[in-house]
Predicted model as a PDB file, atoms N, CA, C, CB and O in Angstrom, pLDDT in the B-factor column:
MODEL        1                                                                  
ATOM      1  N   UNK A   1      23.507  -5.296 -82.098  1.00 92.00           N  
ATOM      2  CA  UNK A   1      24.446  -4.875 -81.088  1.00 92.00           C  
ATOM      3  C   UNK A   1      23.681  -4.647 -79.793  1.00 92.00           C  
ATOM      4  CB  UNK A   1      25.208  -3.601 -81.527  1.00 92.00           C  
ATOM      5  O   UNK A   1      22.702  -3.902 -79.752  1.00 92.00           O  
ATOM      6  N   UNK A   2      24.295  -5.510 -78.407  1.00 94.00           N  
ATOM      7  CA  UNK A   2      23.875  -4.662 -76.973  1.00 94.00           C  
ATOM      8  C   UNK A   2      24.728  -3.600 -76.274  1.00 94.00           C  
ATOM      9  CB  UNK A   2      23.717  -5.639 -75.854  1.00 94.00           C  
ATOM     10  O   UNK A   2      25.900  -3.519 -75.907  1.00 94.00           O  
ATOM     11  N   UNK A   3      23.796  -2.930 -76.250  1.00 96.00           N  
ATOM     12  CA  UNK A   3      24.494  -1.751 -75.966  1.00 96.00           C  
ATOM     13  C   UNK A   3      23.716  -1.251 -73.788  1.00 96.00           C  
ATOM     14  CB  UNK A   3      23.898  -0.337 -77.721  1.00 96.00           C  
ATOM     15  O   UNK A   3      22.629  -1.148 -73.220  1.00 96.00           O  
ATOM     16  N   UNK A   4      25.062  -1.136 -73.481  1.00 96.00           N  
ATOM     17  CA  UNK A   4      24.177  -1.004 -71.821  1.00 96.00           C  
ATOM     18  C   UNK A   4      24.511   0.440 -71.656  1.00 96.00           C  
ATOM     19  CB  UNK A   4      24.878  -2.117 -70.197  1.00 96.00           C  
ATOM     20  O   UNK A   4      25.586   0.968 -71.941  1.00 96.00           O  
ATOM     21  N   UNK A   5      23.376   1.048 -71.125  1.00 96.00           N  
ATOM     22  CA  UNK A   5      23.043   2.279 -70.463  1.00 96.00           C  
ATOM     23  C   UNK A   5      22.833   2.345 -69.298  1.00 96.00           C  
ATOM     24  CB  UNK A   5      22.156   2.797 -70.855  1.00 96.00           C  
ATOM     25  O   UNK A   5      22.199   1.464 -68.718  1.00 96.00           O  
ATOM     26  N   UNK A   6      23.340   3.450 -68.662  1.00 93.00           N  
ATOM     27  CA  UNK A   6      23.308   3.851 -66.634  1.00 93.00           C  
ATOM     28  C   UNK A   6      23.823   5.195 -66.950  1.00 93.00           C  
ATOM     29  CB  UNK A   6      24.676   2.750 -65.166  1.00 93.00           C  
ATOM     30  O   UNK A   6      24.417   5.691 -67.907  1.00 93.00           O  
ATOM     31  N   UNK A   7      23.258   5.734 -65.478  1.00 91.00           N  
ATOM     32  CA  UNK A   7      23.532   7.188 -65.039  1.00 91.00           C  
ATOM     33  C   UNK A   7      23.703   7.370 -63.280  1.00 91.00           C  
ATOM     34  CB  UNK A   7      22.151   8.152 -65.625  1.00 91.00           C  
ATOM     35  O   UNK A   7      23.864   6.398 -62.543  1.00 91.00           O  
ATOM     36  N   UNK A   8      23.648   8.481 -62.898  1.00 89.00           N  
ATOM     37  CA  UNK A   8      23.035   8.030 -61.500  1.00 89.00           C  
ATOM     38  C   UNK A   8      21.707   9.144 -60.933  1.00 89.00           C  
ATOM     39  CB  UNK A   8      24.463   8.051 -60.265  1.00 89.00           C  
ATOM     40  O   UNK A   8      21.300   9.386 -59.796  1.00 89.00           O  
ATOM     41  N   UNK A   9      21.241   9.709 -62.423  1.00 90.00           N  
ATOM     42  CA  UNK A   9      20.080  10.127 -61.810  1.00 90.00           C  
ATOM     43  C   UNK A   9      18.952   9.545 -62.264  1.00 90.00           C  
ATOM     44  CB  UNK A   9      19.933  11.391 -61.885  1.00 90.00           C  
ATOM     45  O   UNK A   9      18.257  10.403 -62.808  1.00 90.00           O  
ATOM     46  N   UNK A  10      18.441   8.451 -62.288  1.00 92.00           N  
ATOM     47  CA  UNK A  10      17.441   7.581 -62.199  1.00 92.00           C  
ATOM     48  C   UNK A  10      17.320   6.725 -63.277  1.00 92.00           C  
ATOM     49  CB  UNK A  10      16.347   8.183 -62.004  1.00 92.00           C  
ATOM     50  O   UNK A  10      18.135   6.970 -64.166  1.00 92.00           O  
ATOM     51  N   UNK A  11      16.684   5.940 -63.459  1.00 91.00           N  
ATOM     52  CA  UNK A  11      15.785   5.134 -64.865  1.00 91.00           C  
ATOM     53  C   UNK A  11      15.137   5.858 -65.510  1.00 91.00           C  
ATOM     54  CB  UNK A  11      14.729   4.092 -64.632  1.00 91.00           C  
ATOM     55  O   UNK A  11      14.948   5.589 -66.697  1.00 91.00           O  
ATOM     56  N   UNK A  12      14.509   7.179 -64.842  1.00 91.00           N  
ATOM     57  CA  UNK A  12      13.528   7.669 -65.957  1.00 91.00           C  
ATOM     58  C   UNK A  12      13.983   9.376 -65.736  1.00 91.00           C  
ATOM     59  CB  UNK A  12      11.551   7.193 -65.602  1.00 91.00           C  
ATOM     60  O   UNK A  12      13.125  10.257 -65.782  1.00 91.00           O  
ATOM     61  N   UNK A  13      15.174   9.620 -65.539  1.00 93.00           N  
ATOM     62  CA  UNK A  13      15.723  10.524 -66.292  1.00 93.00           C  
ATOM     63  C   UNK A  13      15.405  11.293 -67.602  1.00 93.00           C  
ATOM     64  CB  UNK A  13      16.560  10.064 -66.425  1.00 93.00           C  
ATOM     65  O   UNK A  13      14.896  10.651 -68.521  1.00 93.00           O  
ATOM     66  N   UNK A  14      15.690  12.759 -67.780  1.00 94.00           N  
ATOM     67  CA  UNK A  14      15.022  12.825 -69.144  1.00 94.00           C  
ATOM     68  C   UNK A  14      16.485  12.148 -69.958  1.00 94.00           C  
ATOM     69  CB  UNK A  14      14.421  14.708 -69.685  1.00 94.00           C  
ATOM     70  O   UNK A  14      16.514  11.242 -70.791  1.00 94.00           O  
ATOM     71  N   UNK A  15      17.981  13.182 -69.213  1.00 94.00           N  
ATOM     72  CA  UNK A  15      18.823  12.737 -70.227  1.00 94.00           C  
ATOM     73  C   UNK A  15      18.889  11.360 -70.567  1.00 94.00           C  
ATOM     74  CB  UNK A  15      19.992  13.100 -69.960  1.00 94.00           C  
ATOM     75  O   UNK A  15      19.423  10.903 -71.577  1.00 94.00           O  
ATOM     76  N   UNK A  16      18.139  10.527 -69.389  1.00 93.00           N  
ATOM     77  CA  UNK A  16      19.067   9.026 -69.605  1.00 93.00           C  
ATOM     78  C   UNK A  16      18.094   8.217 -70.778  1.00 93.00           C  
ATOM     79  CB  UNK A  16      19.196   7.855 -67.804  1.00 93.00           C  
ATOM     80  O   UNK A  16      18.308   7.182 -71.410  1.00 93.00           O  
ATOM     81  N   UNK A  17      16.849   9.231 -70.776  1.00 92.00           N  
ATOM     82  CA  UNK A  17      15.688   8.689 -71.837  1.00 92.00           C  
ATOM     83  C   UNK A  17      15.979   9.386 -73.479  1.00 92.00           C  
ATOM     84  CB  UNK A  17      13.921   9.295 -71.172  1.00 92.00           C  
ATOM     85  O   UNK A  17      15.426   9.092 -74.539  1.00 92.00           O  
ATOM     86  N   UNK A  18      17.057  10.401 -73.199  1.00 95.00           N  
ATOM     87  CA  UNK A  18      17.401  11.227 -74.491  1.00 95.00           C  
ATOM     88  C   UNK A  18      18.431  10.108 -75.251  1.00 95.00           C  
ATOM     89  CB  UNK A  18      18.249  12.925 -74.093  1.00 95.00           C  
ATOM     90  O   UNK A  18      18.585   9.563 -76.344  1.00 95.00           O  
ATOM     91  N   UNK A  19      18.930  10.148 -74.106  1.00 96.00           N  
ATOM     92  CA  UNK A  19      20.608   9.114 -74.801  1.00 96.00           C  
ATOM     93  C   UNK A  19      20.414   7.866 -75.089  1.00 96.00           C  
ATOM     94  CB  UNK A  19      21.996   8.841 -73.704  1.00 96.00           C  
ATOM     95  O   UNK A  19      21.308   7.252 -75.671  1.00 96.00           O  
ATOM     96  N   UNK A  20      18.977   7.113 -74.676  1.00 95.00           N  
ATOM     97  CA  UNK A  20      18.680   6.159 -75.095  1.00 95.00           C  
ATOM     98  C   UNK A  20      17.598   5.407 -76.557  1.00 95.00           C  
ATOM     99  CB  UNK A  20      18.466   6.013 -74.071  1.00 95.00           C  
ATOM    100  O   UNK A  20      17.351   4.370 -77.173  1.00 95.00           O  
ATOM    101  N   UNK A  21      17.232   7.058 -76.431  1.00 94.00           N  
ATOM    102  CA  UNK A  21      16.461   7.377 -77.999  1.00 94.00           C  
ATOM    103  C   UNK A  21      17.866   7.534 -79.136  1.00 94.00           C  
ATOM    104  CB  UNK A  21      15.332   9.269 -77.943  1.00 94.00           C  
ATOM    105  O   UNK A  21      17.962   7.232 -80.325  1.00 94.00           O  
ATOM    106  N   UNK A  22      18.498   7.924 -78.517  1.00 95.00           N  
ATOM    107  CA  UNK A  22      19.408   8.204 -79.399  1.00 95.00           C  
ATOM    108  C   UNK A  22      20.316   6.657 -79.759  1.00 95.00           C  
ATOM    109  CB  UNK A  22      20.287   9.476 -78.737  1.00 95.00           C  
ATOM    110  O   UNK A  22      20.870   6.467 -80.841  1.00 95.00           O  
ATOM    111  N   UNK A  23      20.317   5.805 -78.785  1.00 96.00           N  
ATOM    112  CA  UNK A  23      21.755   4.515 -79.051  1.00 96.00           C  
ATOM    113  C   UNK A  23      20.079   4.052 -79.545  1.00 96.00           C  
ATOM    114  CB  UNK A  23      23.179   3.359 -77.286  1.00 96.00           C  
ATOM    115  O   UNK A  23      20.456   3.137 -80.277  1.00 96.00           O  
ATOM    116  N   UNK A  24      18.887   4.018 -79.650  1.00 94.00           N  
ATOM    117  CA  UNK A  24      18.358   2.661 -80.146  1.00 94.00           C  
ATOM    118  C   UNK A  24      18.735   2.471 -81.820  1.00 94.00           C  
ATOM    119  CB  UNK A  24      16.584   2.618 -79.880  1.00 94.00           C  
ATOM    120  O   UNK A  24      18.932   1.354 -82.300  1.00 94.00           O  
ATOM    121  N   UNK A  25      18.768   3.094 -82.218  1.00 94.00           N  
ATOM    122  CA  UNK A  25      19.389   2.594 -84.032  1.00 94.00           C  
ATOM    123  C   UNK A  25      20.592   1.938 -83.725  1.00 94.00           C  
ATOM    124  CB  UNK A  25      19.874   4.048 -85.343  1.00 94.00           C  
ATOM    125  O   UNK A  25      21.045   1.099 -84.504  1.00 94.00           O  
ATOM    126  N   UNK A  26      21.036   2.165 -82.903  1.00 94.00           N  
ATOM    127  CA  UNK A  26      21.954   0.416 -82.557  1.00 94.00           C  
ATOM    128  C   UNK A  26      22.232  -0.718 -82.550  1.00 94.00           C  
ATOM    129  CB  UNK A  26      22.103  -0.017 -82.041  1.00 94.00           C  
ATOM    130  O   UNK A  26      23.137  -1.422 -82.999  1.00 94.00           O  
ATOM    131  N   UNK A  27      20.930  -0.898 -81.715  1.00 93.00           N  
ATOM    132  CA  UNK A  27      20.418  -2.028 -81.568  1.00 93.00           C  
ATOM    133  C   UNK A  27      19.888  -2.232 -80.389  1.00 93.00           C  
ATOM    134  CB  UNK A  27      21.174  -2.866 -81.834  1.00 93.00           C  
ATOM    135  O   UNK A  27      19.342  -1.143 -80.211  1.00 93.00           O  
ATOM    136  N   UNK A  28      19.620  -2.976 -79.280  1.00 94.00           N  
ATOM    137  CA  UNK A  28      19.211  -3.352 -78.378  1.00 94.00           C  
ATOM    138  C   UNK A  28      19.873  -2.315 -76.987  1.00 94.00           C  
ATOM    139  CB  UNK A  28      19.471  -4.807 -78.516  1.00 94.00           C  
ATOM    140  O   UNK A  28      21.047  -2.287 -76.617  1.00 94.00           O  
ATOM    141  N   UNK A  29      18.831  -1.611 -76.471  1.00 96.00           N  
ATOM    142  CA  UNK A  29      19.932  -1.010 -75.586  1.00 96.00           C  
ATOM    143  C   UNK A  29      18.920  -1.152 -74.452  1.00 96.00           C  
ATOM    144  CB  UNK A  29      20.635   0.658 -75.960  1.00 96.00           C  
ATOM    145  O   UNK A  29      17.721  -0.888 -74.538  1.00 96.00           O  
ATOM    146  N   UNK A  30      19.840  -1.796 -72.927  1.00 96.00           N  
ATOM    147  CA  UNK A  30      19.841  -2.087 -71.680  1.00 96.00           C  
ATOM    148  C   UNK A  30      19.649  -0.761 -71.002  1.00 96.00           C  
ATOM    149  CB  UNK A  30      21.024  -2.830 -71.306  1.00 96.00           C  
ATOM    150  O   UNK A  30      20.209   0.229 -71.473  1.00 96.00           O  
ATOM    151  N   UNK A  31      18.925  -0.674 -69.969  1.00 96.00           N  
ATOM    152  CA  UNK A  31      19.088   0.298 -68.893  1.00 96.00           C  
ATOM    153  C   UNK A  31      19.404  -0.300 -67.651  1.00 96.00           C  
ATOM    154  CB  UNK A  31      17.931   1.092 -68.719  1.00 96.00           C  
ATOM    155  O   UNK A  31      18.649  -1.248 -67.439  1.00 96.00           O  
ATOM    156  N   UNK A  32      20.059  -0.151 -66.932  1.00 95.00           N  
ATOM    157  CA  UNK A  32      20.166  -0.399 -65.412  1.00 95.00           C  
ATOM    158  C   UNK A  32      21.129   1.040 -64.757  1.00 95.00           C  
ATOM    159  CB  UNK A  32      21.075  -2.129 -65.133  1.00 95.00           C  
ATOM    160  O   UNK A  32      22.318   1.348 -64.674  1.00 95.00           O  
ATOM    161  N   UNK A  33      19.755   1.658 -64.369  1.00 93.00           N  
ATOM    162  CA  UNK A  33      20.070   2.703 -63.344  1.00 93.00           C  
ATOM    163  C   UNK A  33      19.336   2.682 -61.930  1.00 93.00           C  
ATOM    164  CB  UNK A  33      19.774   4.006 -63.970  1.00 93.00           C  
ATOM    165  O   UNK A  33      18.314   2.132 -61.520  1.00 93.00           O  
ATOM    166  N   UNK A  34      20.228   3.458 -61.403  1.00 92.00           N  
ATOM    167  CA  UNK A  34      19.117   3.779 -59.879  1.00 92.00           C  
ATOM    168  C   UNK A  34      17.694   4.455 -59.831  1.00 92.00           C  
ATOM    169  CB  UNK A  34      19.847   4.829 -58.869  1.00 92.00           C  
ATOM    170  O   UNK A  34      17.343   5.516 -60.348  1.00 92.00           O  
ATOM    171  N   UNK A  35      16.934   3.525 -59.040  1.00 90.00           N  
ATOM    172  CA  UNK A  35      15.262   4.314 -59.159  1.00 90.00           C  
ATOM    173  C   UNK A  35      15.458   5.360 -58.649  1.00 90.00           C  
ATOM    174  CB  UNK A  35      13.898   3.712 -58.393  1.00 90.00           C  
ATOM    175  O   UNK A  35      14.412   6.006 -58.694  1.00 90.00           O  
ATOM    176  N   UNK A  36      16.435   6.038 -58.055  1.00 86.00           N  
ATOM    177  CA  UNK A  36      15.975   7.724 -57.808  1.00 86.00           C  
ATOM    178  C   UNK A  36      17.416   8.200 -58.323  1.00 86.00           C  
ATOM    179  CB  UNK A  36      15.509   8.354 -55.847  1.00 86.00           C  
ATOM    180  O   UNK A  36      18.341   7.474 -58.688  1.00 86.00           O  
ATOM    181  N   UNK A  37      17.379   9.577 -58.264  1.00 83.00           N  
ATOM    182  CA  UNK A  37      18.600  10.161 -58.101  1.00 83.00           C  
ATOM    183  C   UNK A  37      19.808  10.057 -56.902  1.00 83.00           C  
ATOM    184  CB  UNK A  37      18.223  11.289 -58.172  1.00 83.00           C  
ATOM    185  O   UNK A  37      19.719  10.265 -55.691  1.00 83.00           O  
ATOM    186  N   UNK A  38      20.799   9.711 -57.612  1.00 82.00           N  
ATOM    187  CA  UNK A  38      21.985   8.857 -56.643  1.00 82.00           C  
ATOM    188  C   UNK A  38      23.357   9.941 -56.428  1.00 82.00           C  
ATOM    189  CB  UNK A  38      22.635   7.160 -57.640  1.00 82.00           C  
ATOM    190  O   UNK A  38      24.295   9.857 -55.636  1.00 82.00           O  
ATOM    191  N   UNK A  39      23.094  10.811 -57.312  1.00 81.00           N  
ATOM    192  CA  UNK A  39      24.131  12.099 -57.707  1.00 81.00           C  
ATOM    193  C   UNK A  39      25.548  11.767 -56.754  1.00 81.00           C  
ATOM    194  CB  UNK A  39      23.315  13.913 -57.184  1.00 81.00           C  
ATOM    195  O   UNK A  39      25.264  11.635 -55.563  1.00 81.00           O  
ATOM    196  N   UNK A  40      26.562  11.660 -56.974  1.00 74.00           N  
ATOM    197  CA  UNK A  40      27.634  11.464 -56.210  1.00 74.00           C  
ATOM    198  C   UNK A  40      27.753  10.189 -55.092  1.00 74.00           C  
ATOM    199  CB  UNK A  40      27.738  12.687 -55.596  1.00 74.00           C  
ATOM    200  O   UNK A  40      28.279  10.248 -53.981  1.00 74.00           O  
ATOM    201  N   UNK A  41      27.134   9.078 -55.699  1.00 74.00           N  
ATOM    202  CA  UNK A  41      27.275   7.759 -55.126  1.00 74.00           C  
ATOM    203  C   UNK A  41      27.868   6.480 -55.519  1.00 74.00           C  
ATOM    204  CB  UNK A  41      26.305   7.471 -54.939  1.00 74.00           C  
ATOM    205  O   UNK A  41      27.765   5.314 -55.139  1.00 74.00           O  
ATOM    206  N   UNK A  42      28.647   7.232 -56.582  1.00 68.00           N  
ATOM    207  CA  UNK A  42      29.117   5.910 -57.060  1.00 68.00           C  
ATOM    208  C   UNK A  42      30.226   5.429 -56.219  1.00 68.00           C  
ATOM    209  CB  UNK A  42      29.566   5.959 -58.508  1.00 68.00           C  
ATOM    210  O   UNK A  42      30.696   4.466 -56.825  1.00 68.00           O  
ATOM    211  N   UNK A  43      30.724   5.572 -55.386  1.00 76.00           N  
ATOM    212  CA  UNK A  43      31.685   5.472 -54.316  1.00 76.00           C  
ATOM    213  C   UNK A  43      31.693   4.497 -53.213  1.00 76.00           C  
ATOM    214  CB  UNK A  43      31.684   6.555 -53.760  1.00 76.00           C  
ATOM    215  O   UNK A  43      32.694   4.090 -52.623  1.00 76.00           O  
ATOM    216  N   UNK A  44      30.382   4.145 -52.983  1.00 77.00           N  
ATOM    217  CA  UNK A  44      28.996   3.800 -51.542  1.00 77.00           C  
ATOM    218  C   UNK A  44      30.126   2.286 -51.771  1.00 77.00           C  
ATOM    219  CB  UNK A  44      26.280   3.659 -52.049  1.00 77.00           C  
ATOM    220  O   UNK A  44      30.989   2.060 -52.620  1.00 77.00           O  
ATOM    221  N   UNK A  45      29.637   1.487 -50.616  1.00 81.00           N  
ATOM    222  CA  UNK A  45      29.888   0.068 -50.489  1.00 81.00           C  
ATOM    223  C   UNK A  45      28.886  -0.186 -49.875  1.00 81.00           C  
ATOM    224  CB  UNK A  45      31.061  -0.437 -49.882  1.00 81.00           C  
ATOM    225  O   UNK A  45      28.656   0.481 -48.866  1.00 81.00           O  
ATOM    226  N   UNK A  46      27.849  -1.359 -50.331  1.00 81.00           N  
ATOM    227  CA  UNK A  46      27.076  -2.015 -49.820  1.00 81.00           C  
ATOM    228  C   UNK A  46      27.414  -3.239 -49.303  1.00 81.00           C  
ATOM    229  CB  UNK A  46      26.288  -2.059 -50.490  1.00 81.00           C  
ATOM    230  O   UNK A  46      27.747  -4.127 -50.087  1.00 81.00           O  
ATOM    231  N   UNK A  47      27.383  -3.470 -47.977  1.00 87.00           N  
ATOM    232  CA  UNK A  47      28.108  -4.537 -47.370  1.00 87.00           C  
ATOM    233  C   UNK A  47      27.014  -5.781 -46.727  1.00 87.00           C  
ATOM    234  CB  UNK A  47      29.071  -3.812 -46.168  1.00 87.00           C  
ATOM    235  O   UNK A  47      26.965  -7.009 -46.791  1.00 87.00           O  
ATOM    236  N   UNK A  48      26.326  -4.868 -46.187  1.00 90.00           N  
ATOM    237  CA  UNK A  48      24.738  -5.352 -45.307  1.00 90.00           C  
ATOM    238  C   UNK A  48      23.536  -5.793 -46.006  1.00 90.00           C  
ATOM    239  CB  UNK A  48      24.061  -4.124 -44.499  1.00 90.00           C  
ATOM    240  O   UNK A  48      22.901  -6.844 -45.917  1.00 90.00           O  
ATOM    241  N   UNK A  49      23.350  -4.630 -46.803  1.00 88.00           N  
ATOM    242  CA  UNK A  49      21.812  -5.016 -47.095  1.00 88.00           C  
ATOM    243  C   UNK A  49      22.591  -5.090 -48.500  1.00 88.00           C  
ATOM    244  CB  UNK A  49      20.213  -3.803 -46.743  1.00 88.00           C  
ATOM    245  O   UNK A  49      23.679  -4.771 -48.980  1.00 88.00           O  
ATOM    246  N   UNK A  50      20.883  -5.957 -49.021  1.00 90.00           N  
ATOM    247  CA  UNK A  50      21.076  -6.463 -50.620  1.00 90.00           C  
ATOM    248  C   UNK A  50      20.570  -5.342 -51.232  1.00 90.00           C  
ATOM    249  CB  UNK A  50      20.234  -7.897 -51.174  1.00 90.00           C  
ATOM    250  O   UNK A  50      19.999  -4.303 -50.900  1.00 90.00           O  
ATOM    251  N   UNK A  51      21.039  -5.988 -52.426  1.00 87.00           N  
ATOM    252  CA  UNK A  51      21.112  -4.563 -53.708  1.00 87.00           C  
ATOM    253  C   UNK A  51      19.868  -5.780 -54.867  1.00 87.00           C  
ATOM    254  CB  UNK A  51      23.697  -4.074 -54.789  1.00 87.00           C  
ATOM    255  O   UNK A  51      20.016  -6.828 -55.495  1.00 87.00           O  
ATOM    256  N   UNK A  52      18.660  -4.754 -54.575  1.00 92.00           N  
ATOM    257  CA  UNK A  52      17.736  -5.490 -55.514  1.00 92.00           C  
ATOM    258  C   UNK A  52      17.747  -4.462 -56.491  1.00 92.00           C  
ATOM    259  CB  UNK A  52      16.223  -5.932 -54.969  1.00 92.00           C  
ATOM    260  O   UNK A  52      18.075  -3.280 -56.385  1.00 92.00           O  
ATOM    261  N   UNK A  53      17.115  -5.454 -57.966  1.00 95.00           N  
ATOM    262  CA  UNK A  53      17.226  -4.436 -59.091  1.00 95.00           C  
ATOM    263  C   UNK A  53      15.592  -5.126 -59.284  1.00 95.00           C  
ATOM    264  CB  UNK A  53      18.739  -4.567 -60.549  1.00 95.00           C  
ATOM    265  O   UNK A  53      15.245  -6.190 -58.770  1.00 95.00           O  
ATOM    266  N   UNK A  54      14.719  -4.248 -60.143  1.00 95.00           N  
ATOM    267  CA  UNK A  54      13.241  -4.521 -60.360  1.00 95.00           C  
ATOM    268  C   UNK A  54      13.349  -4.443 -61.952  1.00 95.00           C  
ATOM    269  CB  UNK A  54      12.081  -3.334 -59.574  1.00 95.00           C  
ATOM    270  O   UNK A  54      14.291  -3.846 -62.471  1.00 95.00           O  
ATOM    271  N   UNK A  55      12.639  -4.888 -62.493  1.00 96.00           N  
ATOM    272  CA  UNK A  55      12.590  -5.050 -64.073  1.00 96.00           C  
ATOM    273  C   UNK A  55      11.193  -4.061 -64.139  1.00 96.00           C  
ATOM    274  CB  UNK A  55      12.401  -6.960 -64.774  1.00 96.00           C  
ATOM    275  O   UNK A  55      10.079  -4.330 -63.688  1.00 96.00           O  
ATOM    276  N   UNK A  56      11.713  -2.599 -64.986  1.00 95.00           N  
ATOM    277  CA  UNK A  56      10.602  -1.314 -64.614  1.00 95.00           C  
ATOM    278  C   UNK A  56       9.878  -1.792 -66.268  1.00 95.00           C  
ATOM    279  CB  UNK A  56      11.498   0.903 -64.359  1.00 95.00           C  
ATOM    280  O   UNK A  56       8.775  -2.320 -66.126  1.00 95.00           O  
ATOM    281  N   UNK A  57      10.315  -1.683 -67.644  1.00 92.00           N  
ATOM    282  CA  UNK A  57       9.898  -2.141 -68.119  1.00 92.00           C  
ATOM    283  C   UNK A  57      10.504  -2.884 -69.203  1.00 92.00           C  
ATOM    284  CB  UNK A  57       9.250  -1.569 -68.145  1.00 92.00           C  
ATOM    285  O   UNK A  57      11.712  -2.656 -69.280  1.00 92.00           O  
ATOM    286  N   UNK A  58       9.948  -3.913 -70.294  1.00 91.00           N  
ATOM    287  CA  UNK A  58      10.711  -4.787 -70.870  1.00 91.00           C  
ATOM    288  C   UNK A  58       9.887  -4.578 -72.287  1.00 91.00           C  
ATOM    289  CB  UNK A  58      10.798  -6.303 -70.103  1.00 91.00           C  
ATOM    290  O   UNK A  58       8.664  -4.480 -72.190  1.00 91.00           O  
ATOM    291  N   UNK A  59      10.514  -4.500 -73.657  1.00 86.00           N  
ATOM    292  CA  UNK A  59      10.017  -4.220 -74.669  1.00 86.00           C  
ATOM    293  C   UNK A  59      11.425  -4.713 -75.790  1.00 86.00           C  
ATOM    294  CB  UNK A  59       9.447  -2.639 -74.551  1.00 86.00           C  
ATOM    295  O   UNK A  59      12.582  -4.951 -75.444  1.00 86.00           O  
ATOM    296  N   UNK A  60      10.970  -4.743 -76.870  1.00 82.00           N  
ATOM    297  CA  UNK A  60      12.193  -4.876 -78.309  1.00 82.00           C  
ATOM    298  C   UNK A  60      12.808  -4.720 -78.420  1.00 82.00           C  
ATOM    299  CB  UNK A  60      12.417  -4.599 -79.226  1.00 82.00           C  
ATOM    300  O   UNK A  60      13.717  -5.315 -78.999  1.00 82.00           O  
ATOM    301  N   UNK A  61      12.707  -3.190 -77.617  1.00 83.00           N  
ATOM    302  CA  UNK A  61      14.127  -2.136 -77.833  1.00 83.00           C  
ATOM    303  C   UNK A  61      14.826  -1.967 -76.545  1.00 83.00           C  
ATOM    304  CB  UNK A  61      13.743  -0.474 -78.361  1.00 83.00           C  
ATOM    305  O   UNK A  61      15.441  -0.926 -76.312  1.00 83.00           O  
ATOM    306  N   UNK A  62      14.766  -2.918 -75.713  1.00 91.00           N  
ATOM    307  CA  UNK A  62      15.299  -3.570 -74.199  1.00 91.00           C  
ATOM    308  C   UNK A  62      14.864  -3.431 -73.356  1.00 91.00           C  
ATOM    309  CB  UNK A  62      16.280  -3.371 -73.674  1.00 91.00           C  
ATOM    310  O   UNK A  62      13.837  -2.769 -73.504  1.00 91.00           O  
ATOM    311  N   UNK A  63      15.055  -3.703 -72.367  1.00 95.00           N  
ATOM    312  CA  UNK A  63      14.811  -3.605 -70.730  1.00 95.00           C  
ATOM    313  C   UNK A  63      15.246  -2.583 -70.356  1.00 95.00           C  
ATOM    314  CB  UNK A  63      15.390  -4.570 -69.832  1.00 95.00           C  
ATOM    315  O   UNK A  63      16.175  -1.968 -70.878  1.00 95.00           O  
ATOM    316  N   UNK A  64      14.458  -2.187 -69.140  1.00 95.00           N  
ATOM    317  CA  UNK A  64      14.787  -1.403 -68.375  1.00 95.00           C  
ATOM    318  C   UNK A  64      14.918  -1.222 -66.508  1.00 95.00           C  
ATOM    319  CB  UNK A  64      14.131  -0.756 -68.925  1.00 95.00           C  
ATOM    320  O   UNK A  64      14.154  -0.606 -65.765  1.00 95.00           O  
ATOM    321  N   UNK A  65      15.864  -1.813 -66.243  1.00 96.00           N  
ATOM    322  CA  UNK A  65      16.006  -2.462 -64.369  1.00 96.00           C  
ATOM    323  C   UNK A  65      16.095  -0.985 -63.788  1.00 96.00           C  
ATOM    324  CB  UNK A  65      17.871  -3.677 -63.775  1.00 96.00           C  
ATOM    325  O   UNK A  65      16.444  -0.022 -64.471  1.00 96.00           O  
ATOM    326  N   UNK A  66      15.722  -0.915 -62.390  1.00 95.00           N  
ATOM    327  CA  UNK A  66      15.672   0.188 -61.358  1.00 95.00           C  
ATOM    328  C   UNK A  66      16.688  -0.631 -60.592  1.00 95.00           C  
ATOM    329  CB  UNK A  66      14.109   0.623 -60.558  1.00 95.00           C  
ATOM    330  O   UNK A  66      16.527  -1.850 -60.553  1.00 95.00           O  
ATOM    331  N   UNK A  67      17.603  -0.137 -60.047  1.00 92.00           N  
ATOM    332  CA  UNK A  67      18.382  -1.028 -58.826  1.00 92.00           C  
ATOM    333  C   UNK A  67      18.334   0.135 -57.481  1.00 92.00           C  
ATOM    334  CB  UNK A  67      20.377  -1.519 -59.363  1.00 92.00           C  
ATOM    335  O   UNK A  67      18.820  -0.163 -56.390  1.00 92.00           O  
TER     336      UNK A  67                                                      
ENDMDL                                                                          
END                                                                             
């Protein structure tokens, strides 16, 4: 099973590193969160500038993108 994970306080979050220890007996679980804390941004429109995502790290038990 893929299973995708996000938050908006970072990639290396503790919760977002708790909840992801926790879905790996799953199976494969994705991260794509924001490299910093974004707290109350899910709202934003990016119109101008591009939205890059970086591949932070990549292993068995999935990837992990910073956007």
């Amino acid at each position: 099973m893929n299973v995708l994970l996000t938050n908006d306080d970072g990639y290396d979050a503790p919760g977002l590193r708790a909840a992801r220890n926790a879905l790996l007996r799953l199976g494969t679980v994705h991260v794509i969160a924001p490299h910093t804390e974004r707290s109350a941004c899910s709202h934003m429109i990016t119109l101008r500038r591009p939205i890059k995502v970086e591949l932070v790290s990549d292993s068995d038990t999935g990837p992990v993108y910073a956007v």
